[in-house]
C-alpha positions as CSV (number, residue, x, y, z in Angstrom):
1,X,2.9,16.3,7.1
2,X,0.9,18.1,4.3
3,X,-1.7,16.0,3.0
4,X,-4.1,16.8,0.0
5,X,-7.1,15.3,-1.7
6,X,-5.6,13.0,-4.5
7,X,-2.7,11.9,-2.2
8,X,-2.0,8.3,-1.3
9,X,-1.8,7.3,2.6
10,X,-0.2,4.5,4.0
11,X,-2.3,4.2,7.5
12,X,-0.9,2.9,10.7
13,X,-3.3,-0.2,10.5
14,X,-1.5,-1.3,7.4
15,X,-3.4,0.0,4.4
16,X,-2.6,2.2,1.7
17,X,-5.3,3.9,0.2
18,X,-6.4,6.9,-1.8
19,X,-7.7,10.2,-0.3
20,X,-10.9,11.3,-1.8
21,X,-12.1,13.7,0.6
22,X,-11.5,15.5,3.4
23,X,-14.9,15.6,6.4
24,X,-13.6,18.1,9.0
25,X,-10.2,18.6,10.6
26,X,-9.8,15.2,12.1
27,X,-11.6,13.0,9.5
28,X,-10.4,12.2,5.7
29,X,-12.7,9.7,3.7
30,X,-10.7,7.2,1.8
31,X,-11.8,4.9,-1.0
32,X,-11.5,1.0,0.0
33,X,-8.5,0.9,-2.8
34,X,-5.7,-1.1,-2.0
35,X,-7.1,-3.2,0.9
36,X,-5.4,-6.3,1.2
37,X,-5.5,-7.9,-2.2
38,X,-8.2,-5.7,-4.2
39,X,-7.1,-4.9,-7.3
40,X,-7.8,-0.8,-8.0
41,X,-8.8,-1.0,-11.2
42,X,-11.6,-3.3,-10.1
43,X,-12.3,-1.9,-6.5
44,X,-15.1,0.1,-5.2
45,X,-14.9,3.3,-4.4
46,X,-17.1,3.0,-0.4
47,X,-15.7,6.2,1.7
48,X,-14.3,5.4,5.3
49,X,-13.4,7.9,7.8
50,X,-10.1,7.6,9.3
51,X,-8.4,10.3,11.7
52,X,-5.2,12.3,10.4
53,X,-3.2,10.7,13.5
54,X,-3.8,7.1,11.9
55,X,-1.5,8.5,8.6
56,X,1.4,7.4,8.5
57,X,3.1,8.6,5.1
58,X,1.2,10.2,2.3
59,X,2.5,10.4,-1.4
60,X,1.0,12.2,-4.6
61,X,2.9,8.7,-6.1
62,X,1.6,5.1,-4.9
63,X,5.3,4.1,-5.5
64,X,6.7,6.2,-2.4
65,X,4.6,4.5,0.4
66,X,5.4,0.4,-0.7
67,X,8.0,-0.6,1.2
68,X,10.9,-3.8,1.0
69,X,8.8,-6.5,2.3
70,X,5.4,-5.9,0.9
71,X,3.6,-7.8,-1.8
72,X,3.1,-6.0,-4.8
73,X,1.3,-7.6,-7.8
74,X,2.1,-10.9,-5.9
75,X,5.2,-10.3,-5.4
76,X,7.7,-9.6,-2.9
77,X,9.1,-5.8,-3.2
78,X,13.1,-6.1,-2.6
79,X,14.0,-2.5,-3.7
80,X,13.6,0.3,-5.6
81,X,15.3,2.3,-8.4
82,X,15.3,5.1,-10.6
83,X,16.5,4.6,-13.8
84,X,17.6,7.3,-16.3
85,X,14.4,8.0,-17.3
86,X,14.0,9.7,-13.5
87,X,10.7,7.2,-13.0
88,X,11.4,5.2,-9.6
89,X,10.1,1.3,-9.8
90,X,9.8,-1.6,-7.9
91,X,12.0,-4.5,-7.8
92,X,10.2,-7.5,-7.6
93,X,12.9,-10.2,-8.5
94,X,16.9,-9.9,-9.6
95,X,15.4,-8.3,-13.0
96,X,11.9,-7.6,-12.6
97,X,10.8,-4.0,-11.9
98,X,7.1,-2.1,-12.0
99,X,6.3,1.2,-12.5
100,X,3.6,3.2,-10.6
101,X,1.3,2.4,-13.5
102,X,1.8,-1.2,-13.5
103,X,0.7,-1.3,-9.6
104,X,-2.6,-3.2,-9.4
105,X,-2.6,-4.6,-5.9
106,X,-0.6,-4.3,-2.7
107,X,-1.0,-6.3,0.1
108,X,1.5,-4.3,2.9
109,X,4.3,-6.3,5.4
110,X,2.4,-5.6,8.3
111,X,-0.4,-7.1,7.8
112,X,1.6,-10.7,6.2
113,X,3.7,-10.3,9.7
114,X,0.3,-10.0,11.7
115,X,-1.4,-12.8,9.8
116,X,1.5,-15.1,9.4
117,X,1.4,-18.9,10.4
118,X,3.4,-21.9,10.9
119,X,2.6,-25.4,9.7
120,X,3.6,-27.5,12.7
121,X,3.8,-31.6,13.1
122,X,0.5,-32.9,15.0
123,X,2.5,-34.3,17.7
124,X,4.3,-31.0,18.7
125,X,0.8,-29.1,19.3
């Protein structure tokens, strides 16, 4: 996988962030974009290091690394399309697409899965 400063990573612990820098061969410095539920035009940009192997896809586009499942703006992500105009969106409802430019926080399908619960009646626990 070629990745280059500018590019987008989605991380095997869930995250997708925004390569600022690379440190040395086995170290890339990522802003803290996209954690959870910040919003990126309101997040700050503190450097992490993270090792290459921890990458899981990388994407010049935000776009290419949500997948079905993850919450984008809120919202579930059910699918994508590319419509005439050759600019792939989101579909977050029957009729409700985003473009890249209209992502302002994702919060990924792993971590929902690993931080799920269940309400359960008093007398089952």
């Amino acid at each position: 996988m070629n990745i280059e400063k500018g590019m987008y990573v989605r991380t095997t612990y869930g995250y997708i962030n925004k390569l600022i820098e690379f440190e040395n061969n086995y170290n890339v410095k990522f802003p803290s974009k996209f954690l959870y539920l910040i919003p990126r035009k309101n997040s700050l940009e503190v450097p992490y290091p993270i090792d290459k192997e921890s990458i899981k896809s990388a994407s010049k586009n935000l776009i290419d690394l949500i997948e079905v499942g993850d919450l984008v703006n809120g919202c579930t992500v059910y699918g994508f399309e590319t419509w005439k105009d050759n600019i792939k969106r989101v579909r977050i409802s029957g009729t409700q697409y985003l473009k890249n430019e209209e992502i302002e926080d994702i919060l990924i399908h792993e971590i929902i899965k690993e931080r799920k619960f269940e309400v359960v009646k008093a007398s089952d626990i």
